[in-house]
N, C-alpha and C positions, 0 to 999 in steps of 0.2 A: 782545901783540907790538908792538915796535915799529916801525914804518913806517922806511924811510932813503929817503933822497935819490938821485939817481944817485951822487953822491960819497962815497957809509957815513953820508953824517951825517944825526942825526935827525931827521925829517919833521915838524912844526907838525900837528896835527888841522887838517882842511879849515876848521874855524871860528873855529878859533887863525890859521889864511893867512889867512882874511876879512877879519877883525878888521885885522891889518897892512896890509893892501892902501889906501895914499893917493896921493891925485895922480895916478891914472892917465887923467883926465881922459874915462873911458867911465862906462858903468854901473854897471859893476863896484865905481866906487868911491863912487857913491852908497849900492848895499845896504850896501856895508860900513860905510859913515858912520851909517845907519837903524840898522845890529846894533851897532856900540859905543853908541847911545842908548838900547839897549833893556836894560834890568835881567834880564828873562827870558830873552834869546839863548844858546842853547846854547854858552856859550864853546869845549869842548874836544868840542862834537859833530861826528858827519861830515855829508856833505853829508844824506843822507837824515833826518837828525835837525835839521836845517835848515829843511828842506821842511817835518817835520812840525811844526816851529814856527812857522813861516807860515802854514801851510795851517791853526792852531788861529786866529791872528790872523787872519784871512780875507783874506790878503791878493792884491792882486791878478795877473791874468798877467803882469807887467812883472817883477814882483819873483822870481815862480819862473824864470821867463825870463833873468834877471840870474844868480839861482845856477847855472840850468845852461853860463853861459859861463863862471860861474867857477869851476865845476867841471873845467870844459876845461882853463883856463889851471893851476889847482888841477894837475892831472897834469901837465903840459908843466912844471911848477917844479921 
């Protein structure tokens, strides 16, 4: 199924909005700058397919901390 927007139109995967998110000048758009460098990034995963990509990299609590804001902003779009 596919996901829409408030407007009908189609939703990006949470990892596909990740991926786009530049210039917001928070953390947010550090992770995001980290996951277009990363060849293994779940491109078209959701958030929790994120995590567990992280979570195999051992990454640290900054970085899970990062997606759960932009998991926030991720809904509020």
């Amino acid at each position: 199924m596919v996901q829409t927007d408030r407007y009908g139109e189609p939703r990006p995967s949470f990892a596909a909005w990740l991926l786009m998110q530049r210039d917001r000048g928070d953390w947010i758009d550090r992770i995001a700058e980290q996951a277009r460098a990363d060849r293994a990034f779940p491109r078209e995963g959701d958030a929790d397919q994120v995590r567990a990509h992280l979570n195999k990299l051992q990454a640290d609590g900054d970085a899970f901390a990062a997606i759960d804001d932009a998991e926030v902003d991720y809904h509020a779009y």
